[in-house]
Structures are given as structure tokens and as C-alpha cells.
ChimeraX commands (.cxc) that place a marker at each C-alpha (Angstrom):
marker #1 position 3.98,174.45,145.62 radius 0.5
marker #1 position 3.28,177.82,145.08 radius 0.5
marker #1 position 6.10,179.72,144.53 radius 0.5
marker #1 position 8.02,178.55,141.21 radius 0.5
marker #1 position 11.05,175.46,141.46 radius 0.5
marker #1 position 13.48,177.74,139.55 radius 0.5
marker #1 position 12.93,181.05,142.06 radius 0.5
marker #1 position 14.72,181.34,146.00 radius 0.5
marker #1 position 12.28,183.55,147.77 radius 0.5
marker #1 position 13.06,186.14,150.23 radius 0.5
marker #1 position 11.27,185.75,153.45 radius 0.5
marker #1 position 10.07,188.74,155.15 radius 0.5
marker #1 position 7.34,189.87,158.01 radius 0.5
marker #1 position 3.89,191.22,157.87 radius 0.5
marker #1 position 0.92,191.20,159.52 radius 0.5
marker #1 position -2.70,190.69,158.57 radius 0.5
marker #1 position -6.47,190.84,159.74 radius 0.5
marker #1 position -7.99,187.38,160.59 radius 0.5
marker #1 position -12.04,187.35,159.69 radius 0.5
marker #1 position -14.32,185.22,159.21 radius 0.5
marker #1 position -13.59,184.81,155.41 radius 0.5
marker #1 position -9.66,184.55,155.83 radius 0.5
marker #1 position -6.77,186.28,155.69 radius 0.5
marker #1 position -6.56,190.01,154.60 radius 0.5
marker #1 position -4.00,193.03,154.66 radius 0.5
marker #1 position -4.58,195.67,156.58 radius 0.5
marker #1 position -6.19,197.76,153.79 radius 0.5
marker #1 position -8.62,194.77,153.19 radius 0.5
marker #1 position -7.06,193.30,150.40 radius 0.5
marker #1 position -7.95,189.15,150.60 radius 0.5
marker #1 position -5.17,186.63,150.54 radius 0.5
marker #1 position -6.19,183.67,148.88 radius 0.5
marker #1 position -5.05,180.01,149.75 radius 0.5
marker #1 position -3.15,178.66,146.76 radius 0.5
marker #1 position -2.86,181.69,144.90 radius 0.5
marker #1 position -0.02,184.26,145.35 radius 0.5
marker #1 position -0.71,187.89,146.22 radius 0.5
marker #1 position 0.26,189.65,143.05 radius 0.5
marker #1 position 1.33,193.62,143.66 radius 0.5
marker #1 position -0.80,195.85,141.69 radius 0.5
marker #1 position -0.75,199.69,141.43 radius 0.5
marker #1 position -3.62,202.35,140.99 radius 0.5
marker #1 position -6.74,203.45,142.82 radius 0.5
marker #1 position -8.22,200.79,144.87 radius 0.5
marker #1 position -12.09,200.33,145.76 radius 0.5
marker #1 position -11.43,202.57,148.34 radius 0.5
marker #1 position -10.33,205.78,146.08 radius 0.5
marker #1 position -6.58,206.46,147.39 radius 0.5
marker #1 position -4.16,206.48,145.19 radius 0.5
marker #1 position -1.45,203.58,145.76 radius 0.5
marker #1 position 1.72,205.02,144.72 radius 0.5
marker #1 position 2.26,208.39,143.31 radius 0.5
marker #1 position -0.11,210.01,140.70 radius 0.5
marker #1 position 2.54,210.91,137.86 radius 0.5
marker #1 position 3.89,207.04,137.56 radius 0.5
marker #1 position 2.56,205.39,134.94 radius 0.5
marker #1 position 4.06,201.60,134.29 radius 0.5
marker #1 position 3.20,198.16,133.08 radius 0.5
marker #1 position 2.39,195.24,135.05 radius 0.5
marker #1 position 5.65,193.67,134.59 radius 0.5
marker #1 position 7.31,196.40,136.00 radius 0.5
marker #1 position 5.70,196.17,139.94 radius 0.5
marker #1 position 6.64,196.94,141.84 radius 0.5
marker #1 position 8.55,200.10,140.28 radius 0.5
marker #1 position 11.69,201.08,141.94 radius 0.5
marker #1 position 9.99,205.04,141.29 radius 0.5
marker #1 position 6.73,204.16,142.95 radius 0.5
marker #1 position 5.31,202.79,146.57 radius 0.5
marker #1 position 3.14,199.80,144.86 radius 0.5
marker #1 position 4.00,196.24,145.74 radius 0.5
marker #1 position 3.48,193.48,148.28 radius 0.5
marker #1 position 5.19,195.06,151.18 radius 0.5
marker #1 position 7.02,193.38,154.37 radius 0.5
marker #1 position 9.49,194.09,157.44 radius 0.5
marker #1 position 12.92,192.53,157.50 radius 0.5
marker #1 position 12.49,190.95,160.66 radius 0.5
marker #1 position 9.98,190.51,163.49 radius 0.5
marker #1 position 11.65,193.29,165.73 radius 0.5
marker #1 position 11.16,195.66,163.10 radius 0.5
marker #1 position 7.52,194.84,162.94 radius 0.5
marker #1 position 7.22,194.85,166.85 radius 0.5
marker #1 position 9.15,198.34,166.71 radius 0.5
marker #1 position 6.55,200.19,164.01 radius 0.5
marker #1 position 3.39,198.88,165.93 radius 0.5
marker #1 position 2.03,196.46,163.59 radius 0.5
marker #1 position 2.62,193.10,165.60 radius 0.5
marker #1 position -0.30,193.99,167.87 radius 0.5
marker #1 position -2.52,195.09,164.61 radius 0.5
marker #1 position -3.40,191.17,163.98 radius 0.5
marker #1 position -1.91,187.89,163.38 radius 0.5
marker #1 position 1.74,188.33,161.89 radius 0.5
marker #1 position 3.74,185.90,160.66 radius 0.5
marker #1 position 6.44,185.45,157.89 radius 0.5
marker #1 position 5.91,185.50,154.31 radius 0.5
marker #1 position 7.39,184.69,150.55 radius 0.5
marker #1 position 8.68,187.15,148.93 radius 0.5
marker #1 position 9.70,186.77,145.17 radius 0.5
marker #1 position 9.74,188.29,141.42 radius 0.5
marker #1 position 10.64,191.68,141.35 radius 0.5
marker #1 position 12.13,192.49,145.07 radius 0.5
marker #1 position 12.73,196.18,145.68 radius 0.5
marker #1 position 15.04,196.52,149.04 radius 0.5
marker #1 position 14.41,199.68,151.49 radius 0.5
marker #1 position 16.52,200.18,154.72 radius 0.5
marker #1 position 13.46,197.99,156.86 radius 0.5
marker #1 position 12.05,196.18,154.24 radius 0.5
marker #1 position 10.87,195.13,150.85 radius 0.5
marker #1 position 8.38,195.49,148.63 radius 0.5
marker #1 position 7.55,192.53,146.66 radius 0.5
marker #1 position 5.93,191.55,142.95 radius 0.5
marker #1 position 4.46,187.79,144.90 radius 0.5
marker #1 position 4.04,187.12,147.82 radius 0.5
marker #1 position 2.26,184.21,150.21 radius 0.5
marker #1 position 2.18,183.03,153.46 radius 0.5
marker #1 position 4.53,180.70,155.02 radius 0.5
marker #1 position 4.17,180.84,158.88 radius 0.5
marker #1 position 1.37,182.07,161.03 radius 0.5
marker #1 position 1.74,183.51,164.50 radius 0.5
marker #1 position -1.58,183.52,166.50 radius 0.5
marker #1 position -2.18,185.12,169.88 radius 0.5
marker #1 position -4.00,183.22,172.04 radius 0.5
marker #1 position -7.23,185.71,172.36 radius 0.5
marker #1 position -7.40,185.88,168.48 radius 0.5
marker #1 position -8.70,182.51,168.70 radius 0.5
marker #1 position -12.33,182.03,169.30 radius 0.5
marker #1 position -13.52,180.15,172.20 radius 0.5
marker #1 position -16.22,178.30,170.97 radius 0.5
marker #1 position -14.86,174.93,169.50 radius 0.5
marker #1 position -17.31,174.92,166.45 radius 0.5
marker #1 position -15.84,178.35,165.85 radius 0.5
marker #1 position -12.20,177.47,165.91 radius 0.5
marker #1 position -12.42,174.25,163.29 radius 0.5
marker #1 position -14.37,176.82,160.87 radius 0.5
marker #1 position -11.53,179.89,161.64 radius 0.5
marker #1 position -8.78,177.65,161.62 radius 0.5
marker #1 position -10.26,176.02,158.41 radius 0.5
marker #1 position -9.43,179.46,157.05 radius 0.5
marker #1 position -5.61,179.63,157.65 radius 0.5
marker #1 position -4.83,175.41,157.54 radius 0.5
marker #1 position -6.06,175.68,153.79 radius 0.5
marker #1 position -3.24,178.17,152.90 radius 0.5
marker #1 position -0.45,175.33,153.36 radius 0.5
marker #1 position 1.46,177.05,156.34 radius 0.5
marker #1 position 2.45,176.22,159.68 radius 0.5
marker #1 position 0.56,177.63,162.58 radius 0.5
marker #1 position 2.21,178.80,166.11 radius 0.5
marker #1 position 0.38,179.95,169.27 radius 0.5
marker #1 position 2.20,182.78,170.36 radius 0.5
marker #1 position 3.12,181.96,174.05 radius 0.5
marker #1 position 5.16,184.07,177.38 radius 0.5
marker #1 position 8.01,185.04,175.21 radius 0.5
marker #1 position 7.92,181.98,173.15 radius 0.5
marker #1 position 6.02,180.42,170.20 radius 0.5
marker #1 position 4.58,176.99,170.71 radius 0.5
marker #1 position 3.38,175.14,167.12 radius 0.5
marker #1 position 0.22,174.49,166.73 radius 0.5
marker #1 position -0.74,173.30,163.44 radius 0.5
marker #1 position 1.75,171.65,160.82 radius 0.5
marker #1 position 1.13,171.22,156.93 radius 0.5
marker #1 position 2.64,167.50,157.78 radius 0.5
marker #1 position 1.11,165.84,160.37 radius 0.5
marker #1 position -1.80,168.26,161.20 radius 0.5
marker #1 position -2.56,169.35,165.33 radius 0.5
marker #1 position 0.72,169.61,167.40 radius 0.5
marker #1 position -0.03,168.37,171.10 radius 0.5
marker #1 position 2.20,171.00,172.48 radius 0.5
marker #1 position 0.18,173.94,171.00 radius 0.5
marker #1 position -3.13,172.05,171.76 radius 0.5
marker #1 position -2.16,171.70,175.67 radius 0.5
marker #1 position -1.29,175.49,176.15 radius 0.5
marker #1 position -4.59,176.32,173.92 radius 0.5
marker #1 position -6.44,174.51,176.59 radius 0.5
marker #1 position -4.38,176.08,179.27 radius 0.5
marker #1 position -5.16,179.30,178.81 radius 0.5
marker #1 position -8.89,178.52,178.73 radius 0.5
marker #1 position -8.90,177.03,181.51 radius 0.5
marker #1 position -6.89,180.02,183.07 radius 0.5
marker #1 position -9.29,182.52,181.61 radius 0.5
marker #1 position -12.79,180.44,183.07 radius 0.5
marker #1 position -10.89,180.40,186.19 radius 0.5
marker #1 position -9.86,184.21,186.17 radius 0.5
marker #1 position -13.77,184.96,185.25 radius 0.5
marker #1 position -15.48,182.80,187.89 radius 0.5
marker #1 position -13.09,185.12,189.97 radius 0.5
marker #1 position -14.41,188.14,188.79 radius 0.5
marker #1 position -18.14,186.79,189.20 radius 0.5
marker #1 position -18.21,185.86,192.71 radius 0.5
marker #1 position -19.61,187.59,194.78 radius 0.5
marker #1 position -17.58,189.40,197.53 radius 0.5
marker #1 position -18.19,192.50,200.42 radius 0.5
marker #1 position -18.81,195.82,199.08 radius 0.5
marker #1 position -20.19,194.37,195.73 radius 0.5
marker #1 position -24.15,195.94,195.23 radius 0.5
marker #1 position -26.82,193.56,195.07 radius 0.5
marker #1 position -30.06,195.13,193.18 radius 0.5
marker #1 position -33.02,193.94,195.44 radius 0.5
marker #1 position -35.73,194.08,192.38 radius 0.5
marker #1 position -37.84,196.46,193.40 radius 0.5
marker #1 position -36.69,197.34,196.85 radius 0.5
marker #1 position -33.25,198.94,196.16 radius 0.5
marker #1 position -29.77,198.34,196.37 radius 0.5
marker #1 position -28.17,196.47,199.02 radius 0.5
marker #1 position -24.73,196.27,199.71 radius 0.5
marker #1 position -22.56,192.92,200.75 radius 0.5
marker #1 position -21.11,192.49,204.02 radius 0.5
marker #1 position -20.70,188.90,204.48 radius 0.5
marker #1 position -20.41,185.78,202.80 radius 0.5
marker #1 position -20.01,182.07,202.71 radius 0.5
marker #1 position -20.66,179.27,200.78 radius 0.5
marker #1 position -24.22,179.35,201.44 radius 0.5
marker #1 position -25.66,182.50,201.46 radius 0.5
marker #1 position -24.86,186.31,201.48 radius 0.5
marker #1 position -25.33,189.12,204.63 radius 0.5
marker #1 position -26.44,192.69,202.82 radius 0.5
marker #1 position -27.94,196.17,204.17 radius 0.5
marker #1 position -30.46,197.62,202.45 radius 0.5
marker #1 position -30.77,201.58,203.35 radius 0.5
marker #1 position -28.57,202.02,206.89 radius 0.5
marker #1 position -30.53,199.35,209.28 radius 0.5
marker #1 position -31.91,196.28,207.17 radius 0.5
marker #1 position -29.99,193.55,206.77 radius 0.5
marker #1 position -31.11,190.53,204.33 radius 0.5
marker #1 position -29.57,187.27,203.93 radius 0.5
marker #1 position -30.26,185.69,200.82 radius 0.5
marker #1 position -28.80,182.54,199.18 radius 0.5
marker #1 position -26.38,182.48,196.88 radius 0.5
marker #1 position -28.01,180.64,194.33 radius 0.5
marker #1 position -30.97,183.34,194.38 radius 0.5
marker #1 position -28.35,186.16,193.27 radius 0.5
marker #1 position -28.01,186.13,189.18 radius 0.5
marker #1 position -25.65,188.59,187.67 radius 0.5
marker #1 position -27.14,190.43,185.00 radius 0.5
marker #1 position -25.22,190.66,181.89 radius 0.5
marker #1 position -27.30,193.08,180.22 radius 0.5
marker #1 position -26.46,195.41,183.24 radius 0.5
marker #1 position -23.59,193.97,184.52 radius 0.5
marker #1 position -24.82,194.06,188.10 radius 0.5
marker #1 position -26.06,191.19,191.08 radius 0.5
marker #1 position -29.80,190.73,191.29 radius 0.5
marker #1 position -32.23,189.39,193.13 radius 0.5
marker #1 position -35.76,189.17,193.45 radius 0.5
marker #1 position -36.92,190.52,196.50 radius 0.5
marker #1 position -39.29,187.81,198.19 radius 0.5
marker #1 position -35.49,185.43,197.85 radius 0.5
marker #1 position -34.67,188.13,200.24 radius 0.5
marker #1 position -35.11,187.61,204.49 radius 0.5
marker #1 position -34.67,189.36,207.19 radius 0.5
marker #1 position -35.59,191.36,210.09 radius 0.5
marker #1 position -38.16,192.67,208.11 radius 0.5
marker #1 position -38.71,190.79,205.30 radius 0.5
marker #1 position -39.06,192.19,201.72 radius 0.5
marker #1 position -42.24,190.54,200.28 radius 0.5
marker #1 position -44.74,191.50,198.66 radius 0.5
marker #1 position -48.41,192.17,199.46 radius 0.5
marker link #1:1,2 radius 0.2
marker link #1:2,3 radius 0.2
marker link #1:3,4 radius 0.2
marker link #1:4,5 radius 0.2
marker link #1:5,6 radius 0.2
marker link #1:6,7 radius 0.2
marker link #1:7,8 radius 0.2
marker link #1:8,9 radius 0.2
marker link #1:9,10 radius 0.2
marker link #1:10,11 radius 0.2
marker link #1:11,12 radius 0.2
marker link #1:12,13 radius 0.2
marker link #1:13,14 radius 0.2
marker link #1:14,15 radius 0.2
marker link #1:15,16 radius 0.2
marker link #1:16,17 radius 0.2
marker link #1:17,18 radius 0.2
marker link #1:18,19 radius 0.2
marker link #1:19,20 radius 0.2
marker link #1:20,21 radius 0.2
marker link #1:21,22 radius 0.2
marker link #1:22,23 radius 0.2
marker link #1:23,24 radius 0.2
marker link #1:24,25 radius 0.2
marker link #1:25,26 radius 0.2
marker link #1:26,27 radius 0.2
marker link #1:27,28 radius 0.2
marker link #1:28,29 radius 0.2
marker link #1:29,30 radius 0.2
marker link #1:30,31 radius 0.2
marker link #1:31,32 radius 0.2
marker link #1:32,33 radius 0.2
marker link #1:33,34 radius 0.2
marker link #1:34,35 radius 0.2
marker link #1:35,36 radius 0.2
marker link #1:36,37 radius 0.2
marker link #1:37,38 radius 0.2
marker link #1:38,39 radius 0.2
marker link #1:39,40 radius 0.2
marker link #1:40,41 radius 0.2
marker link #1:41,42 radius 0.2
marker link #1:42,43 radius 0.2
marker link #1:43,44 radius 0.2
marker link #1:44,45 radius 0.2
marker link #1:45,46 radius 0.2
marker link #1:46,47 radius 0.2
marker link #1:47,48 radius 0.2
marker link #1:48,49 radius 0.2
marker link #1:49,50 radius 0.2
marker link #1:50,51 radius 0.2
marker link #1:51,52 radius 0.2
marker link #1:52,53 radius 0.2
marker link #1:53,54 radius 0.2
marker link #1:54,55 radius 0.2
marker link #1:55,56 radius 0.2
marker link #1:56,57 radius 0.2
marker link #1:57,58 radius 0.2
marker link #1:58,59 radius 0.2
marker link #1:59,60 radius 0.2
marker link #1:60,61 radius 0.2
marker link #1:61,62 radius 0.2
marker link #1:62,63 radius 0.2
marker link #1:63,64 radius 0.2
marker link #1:64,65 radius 0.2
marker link #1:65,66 radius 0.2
marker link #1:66,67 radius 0.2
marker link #1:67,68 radius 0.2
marker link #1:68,69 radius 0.2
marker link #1:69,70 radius 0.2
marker link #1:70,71 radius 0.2
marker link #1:71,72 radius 0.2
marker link #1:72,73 radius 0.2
marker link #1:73,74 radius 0.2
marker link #1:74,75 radius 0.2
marker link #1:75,76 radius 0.2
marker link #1:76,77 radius 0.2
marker link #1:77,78 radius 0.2
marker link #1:78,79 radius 0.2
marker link #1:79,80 radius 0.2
marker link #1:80,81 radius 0.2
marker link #1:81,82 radius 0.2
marker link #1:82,83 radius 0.2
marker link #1:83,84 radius 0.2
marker link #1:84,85 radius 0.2
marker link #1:85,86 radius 0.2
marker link #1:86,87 radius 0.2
marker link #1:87,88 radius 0.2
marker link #1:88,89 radius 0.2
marker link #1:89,90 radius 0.2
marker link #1:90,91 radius 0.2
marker link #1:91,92 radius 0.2
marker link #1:92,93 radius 0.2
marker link #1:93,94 radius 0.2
marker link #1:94,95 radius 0.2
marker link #1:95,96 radius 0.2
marker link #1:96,97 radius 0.2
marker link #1:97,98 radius 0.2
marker link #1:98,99 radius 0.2
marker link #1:99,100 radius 0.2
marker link #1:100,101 radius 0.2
marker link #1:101,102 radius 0.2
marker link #1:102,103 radius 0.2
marker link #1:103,104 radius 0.2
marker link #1:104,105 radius 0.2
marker link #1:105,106 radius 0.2
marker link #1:106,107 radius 0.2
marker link #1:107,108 radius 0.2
marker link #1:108,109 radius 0.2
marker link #1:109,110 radius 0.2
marker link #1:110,111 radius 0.2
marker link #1:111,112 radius 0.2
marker link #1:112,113 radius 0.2
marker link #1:113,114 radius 0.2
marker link #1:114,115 radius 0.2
marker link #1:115,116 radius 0.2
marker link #1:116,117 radius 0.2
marker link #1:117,118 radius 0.2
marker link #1:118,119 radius 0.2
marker link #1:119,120 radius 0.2
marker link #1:120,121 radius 0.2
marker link #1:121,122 radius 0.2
marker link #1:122,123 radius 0.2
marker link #1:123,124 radius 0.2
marker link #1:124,125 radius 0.2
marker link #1:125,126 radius 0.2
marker link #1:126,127 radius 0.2
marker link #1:127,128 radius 0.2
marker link #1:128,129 radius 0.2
marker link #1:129,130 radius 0.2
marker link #1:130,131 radius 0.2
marker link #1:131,132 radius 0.2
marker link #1:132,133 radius 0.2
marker link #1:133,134 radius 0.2
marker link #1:134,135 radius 0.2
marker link #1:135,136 radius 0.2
marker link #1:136,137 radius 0.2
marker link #1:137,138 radius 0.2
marker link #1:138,139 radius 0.2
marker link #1:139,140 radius 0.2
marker link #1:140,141 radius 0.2
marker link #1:141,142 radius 0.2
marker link #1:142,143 radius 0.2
marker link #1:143,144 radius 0.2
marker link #1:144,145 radius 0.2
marker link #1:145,146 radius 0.2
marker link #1:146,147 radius 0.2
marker link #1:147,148 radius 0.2
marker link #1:148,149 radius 0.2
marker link #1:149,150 radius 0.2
marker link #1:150,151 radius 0.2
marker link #1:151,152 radius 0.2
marker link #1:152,153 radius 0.2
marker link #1:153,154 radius 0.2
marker link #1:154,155 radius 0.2
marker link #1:155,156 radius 0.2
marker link #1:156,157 radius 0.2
marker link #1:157,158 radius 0.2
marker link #1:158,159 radius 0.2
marker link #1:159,160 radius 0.2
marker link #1:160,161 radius 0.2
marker link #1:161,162 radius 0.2
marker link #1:162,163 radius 0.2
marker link #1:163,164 radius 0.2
marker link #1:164,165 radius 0.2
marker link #1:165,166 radius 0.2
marker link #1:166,167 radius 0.2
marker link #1:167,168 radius 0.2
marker link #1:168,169 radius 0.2
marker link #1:169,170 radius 0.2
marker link #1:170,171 radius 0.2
marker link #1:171,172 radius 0.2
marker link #1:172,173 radius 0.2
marker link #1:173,174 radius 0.2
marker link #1:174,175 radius 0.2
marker link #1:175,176 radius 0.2
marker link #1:176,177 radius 0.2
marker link #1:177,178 radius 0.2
marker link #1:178,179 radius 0.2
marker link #1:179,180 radius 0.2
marker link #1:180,181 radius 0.2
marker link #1:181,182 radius 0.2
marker link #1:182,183 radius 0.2
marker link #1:183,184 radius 0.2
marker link #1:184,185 radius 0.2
marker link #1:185,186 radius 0.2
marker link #1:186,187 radius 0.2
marker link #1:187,188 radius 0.2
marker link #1:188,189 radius 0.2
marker link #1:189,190 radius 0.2
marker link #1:190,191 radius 0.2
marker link #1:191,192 radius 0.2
marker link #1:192,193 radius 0.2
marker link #1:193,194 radius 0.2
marker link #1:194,195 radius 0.2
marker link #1:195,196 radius 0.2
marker link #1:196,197 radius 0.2
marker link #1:197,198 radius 0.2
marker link #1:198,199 radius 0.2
marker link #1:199,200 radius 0.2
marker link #1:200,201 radius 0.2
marker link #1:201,202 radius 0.2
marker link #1:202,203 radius 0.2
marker link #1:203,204 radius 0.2
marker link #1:204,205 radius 0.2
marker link #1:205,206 radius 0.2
marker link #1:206,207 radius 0.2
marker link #1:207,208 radius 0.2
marker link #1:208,209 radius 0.2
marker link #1:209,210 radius 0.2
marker link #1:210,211 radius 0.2
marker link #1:211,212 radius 0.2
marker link #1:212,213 radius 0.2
marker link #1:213,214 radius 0.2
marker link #1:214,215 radius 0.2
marker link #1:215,216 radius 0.2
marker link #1:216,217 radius 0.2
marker link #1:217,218 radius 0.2
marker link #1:218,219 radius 0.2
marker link #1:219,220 radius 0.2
marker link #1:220,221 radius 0.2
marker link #1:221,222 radius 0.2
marker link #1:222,223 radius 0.2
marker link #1:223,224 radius 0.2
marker link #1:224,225 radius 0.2
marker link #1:225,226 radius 0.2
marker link #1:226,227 radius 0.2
marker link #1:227,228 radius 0.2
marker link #1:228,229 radius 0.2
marker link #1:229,230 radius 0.2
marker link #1:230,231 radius 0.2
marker link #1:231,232 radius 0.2
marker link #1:232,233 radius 0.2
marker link #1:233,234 radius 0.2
marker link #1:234,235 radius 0.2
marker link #1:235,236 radius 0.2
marker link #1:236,237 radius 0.2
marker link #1:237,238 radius 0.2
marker link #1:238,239 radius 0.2
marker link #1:239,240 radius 0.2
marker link #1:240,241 radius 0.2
marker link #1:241,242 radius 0.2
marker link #1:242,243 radius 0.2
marker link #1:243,244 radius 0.2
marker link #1:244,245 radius 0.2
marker link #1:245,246 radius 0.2
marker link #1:246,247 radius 0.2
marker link #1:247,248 radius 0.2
marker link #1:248,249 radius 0.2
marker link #1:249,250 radius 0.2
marker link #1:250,251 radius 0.2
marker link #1:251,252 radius 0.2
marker link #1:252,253 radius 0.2
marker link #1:253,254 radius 0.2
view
């Protein structure tokens, strides 16, 4: 356990980035599985002065009822929603104990460390060898982890008994959602451009599940099968080469 037998911590709200490495605050400062974040005061790597210039006081004194150092956090989730910083990262609530200094929204704390994690779904990668090595990141810190859903969290991850199937089923749900939503957006449909390589661009007047009707220029219309029609990510445009192309006058060639 991290946080001492003998001490009741206050829980508050905060947010953090979510890289590659693991948790940080927003001004880049690591959080460290097993270890408390311990409030410090004085220029960072950075160069701005935390706190104000003239204080001058011991470690045991963060943070200093005189000063702005410390670990700091919201009172409740609301708060954080109302000040913008819910949408800045994951957020989630945290320990609070030591030296506790109380302001009207908040605190600012001596220790601090995780105790629940609130993902949104998008902040989790989609590639599966990705997630284990992400999620490796936040599971080691001890806390549980919630997807955040519509206007609810589901759990995801418990310190106890590991994957929750609840969180893993909505997890898949929205992929599936999201492949369906983009296989939307890629097929093809009329009035979508079609670059003829070479020739020009076409536009779509017709299709079906075979092939596609365009006009190139005013008067020549193409069919070409679907299959033959590639979108180009690069460009973000549908291609095709032109001898796939037929029609009155067919586009090949010499």
C-alpha cells in the first residue's frame, strides 16, 4: 500500500497525459507506479518559476499555505468538467495526503497517487499489441480502470480480478461501431471524384454492387469495377488506372 496505515487520505480529481511511457501531469511531470508524487517547489526543467519568487521554505513545509507549490486537484469531477481539464486527457481520482492546503475548488497536496482511472474510449489505441503495452502502463500503478461510456462509466480493469467483461464488451463495441462508421465513409457513392490516372477526373453517377457509372469531361461515360477503384490515403481521393476503365470510348493506352 502506498499511502501510510496511520494517514486517511483525501480524495480529489485531476487529470493527466497518457504516453507511451505512462502517466504524466500536464506540465510533464512523470507519475511513477508505486511511488507517491511528492510536491516540490522551485524552477522546473522548463525555467518557470512554481510558486512565487520571494518564498523561500523547507521541504517539510510543501506545500506552503504562502505559496502555489504542491500536488494540486479539483474537489469533484464537475469542477474539473467546469474549468476544461476533463477533455485535456485521462482524469480520474486521486490520494491526497500529508500536508493538505484547502482552496474554495480544491487542494493542493504534499502526496499524492492515483486511485481510479477514467479512459475515453478514443484514448485507447486500436491496435491490440498496442493496448496490452499502454494498458501495461496504468495496470502497474495498482488502480482501477473505467471506460468512460454515454453518460456512464463502465469498469474495465480491477486491481482484484484483472479484465472486467462489461468494459471489454463496450471496448469491442465501439470498434466495431467505428470500422462500421469508416467502411461508410469509404464507399463509394454519386458525386464522389474518381481520378482516372492519367486521363482526368471523373465524376460518379451510378452504382451497384458490381461496378461504378462515371463521366469523364461532359460526354464520356466509363464503367469500371469496383474492385479496380483504390482510395488513396496519401491523397485521400478514388483512383483508378485508366485501361480498368471502359466505355464508349475506351481509355487505353497506345
Amino acid at each position: 500500500m502506498i499511502i501510510p496505515d496511520y494517514i486517511s487520505p483525501i480524495v480529489g480529481y485531476r487529470v493527466w497525459r497518457w504516453k507511451a511511457t505512462g502517466l504524466q501531469s500536464l506540465n510533464g511531470v512523470p507519475w511513477l507506479p508505486g511511488r507517491p508524487l511528492v510536491a516540490g517547489c522551485g524552477p522546473p526543467a522548463g525555467g518557470t518559476i512554481v510558486g512565487r519568487a520571494d518564498a523561500v521554505h523547507g521541504a517539510d513545509e510543501l506545500p506552503h499555505s504562502d505559496c502555489t507549490c504542491g500536488v494540486y486537484a479539483a474537489k469533484n469531477l464537475e469542477h474539473l468538467r467546469q474549468i476544461g481539464y476533463a477533455q485535456r486527457g485521462i482524469h480520474g481520482e486521486v490520494y491526497l495526503w500529508g500536508t493538505v492546503v484547502e482552496h474554495k475548488l480544491g487542494w493542493r497536496a504534499q502526496f499524492a497517487y492515483p486511485k481510479n482511472l477514467f479512459l475515453p474510449p478514443d484514448a485507447i489505441p486500436f491496435k491490440l499489441s498496442e493496448i496490452d503495452a499502454r494498458l501495461k502502463t496504468l495496470i502497474a500503478f495498482g488502480a482501477d480502470i473505467f471506460i468512460l461510456g454515454d453518460h456512464v462509466s463502465i469498469r474495465f480493469w480491477t486491481n482484484d480480478s484483472g479484465f472486467d467483461a462489461a468494459g471489454v464488451d463496450y471496448l469491442l463495441k465501439t470498434r466495431q461501431e467505428y470500422y462500421i462508421h469508416r467502411q461508410r465513409e469509404r464507399t463509394l457513392k454519386k458525386g464522389d471524384r474518381v481520378a482516372v490516372l492519367g486521363q482526368g477526373i471523373a465524376v460518379v453517377e451510378h452504382t451497384d454492387d458490381q461496378e461504378a457509372l462515371v463521366v469523364l469531361g461532359k460526354k464520356l461515360a466509363l464503367r469500371i469495377a469496383l474492385k479496380d477503384i483504390v482510395l488513396n490515403q496519401q491523397y485521400m481521393r478514388w483512383e483508378c488506372e485508366a485501361n480498368n476503365a471502359r466505355g464508349n470510348n475506351a481509355l487505353r493506352k497506345p
